[in-house]
C-alpha positions in Angstrom: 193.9 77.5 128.4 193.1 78.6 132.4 192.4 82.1 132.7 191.1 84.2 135.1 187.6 85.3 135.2 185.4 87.7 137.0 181.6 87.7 137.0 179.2 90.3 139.0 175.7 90.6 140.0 173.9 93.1 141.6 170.1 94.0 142.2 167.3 94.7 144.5 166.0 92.3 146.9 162.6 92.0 148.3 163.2 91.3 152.2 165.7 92.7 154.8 169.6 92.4 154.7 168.7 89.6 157.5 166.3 87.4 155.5 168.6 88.0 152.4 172.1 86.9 154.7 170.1 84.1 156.1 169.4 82.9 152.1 173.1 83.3 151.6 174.3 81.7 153.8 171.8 79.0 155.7 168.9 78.4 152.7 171.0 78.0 149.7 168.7 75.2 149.2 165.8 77.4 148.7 167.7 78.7 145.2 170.6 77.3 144.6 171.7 74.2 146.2 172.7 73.1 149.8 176.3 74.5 151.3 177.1 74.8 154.5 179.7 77.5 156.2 180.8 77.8 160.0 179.5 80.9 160.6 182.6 82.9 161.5 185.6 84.4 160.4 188.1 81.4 159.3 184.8 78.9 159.4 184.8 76.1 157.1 182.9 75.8 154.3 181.2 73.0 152.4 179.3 72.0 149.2 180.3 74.4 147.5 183.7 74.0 146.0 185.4 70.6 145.4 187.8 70.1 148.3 185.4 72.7 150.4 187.0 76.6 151.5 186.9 78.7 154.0 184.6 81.7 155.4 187.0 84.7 155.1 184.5 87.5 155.8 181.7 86.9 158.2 179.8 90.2 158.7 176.4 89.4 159.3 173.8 91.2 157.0 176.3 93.3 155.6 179.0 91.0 154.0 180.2 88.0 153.5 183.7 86.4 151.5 184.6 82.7 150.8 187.9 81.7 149.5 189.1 78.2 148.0 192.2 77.4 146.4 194.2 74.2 145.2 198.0 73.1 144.9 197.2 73.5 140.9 197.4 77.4 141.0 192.7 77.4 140.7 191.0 79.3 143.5 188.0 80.7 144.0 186.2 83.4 145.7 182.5 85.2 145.8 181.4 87.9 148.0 178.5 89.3 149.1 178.1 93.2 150.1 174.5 93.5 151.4 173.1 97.4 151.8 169.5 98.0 153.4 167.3 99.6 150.8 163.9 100.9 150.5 162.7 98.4 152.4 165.0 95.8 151.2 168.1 94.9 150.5 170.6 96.0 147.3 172.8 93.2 146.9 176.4 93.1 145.4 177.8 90.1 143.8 181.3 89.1 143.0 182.7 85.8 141.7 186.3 85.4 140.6 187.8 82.1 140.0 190.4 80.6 137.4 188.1 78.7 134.1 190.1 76.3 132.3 187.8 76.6 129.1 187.6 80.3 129.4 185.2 80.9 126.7 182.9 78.4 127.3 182.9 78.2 130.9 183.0 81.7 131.6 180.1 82.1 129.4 178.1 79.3 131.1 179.1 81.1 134.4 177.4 84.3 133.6 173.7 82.7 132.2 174.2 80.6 135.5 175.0 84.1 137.8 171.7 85.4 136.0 169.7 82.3 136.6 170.7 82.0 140.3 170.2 85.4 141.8 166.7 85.3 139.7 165.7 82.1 142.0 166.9 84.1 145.4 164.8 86.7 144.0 161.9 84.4 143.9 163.0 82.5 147.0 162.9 85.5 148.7 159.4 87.0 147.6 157.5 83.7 147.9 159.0 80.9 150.2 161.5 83.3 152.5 162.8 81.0 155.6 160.5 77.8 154.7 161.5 74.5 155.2 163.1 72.8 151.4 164.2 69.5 150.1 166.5 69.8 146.8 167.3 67.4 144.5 169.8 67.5 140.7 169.9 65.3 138.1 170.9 65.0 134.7 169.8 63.4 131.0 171.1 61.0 129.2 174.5 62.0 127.3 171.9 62.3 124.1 170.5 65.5 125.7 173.9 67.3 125.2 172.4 67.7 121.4 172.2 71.6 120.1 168.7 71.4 120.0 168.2 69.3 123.1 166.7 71.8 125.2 163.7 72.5 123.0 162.3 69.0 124.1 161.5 70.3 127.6 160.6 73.7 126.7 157.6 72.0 124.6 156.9 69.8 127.3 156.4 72.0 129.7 154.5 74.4 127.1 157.0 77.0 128.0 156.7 80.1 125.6 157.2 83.1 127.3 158.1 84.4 131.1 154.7 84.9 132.9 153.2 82.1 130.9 151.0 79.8 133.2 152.0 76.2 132.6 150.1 72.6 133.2 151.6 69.8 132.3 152.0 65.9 133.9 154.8 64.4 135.3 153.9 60.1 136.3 154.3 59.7 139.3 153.8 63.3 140.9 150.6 64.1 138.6 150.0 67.2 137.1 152.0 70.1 138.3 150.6 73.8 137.6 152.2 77.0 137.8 154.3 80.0 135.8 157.1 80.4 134.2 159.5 83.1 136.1 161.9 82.6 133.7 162.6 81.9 130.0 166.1 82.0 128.2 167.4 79.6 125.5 169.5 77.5 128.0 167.3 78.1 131.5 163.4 77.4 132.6 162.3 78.6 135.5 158.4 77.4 136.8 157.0 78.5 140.0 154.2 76.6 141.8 152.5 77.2 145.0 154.9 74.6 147.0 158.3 74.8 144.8 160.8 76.3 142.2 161.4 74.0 139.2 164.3 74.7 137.7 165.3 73.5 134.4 169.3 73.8 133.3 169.9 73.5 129.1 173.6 72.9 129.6 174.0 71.2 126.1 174.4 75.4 124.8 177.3 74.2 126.2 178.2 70.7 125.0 176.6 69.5 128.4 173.6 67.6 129.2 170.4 69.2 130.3 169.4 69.0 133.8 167.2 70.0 136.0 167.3 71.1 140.2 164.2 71.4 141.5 163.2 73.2 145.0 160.6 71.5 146.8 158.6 73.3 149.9 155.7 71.3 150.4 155.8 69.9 154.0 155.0 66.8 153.0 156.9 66.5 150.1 158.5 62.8 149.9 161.7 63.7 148.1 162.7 60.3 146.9 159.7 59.5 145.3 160.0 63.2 143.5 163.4 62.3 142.3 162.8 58.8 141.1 159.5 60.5 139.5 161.4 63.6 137.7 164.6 61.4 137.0 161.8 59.2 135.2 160.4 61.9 133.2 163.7 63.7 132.2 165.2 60.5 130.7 161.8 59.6 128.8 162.7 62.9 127.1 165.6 61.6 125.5 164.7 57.9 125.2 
């Protein structure tokens, strides 16, 4: 049954309400994934919901509202209150949108919220402003298994956060780095030139996936996608 939801964040962030807006709102890539909004009040946005939305609030480095809705009653909103502090910036999250399996989804939507606004957090201290190419993809429909997600967490040799990590992937070679973060349904590895992230959806009855942020300047995104897409669906063979 649709229901309402609301889900918050709200932490510190390393760099100035600038940097962090310009994140937000220009380097989703970085942490999240690519949307674009016209950068005004009433501006258009894209890539993020369905049918794309519109820019309701445009305040830069202080806050920022997007707004979507359908003919089917759904909408969806999120807005940003950024506040200089200590150096940095204390951001406020809000996210309220209409989940039509609430308990599942709205569930999903909160590990996500936590997940996300971790990566801008490391997008922020270690690759604010560079240059990324992002690519998703999912496993096989086998991967939505309960215990699904354990295969890549021994792959990768996760076991705890701050773990350092070495492991090959054909195709790239051997990729080295640590893990920021470690939950039952969400890796996060950080290397030198790139966020891996690593989604265990099937906690959900989904398949696991991963969308990874890559920084390297010379980093030939098709051949890392062909190369990763390879590697996640040997998992599951």
């Amino acid at each position: 049954m649709a229901k309402e939801s609301e889900v918050r964040f709200e932490g510190f962030m390393p760099t100035t309400p600038a940097d962090t807006w310009a994140a937000i709102t220009t380097g989703s890539g970085g942490w999240l994934w690519p949307i674009q909004y016209e950068p005004r009040d009433g501006g258009a946005e894209s890539g993020l919901t369905p049918n794309g939305g519109m820019v309701t609030v445009w305040k830069p480095s202080q806050r920022f509202v997007t707004y979507a809705e359908d003919e089917n009653g759904w909408f969806n909103t999120l807005e940003y209150v950024l506040e200089p502090k200590d150096g940095g910036t204390y951001l406020r999250y809000e996210h309220n949108t209409v989940l039509d399996d609430f308990d599942v989804e709205y569930d999903a939507c909160k590990r996500h919220t936590a997940f996300y606004y971790h990566s801008l957090g490391e997008y922020l201290t270690h690759f604010n402003r560079r240059e990324v190419k992002y690519f998703k993809t999912d496993a096989p429909e086998t991967s939505k298994a309960p215990e699904a997600f354990e295969v890549v967490r021994r792959a990768i040799g996760a076991t705890v956060a701050g773990d350092q990590v070495r492991f090959e992937v054909p195709g790239i070679g051997t990729i080295e780095g640590v893990v920021d973060y470690l939950t039952s349904a969400f890796i996060g590895i950080r290397t030198e030139d790139a966020l891996y992230r690593f989604y265990g959806r099937n906690v959900w009855g989904w398949p696991v996936g991963i969308g990874h942020h890559l920084f390297a300047e010379d980093a030939d995104l098709a051949k890392a996608e062909k190369a990763w897409t390879a590697w996640l669906n040997g998992l599951y063979a």
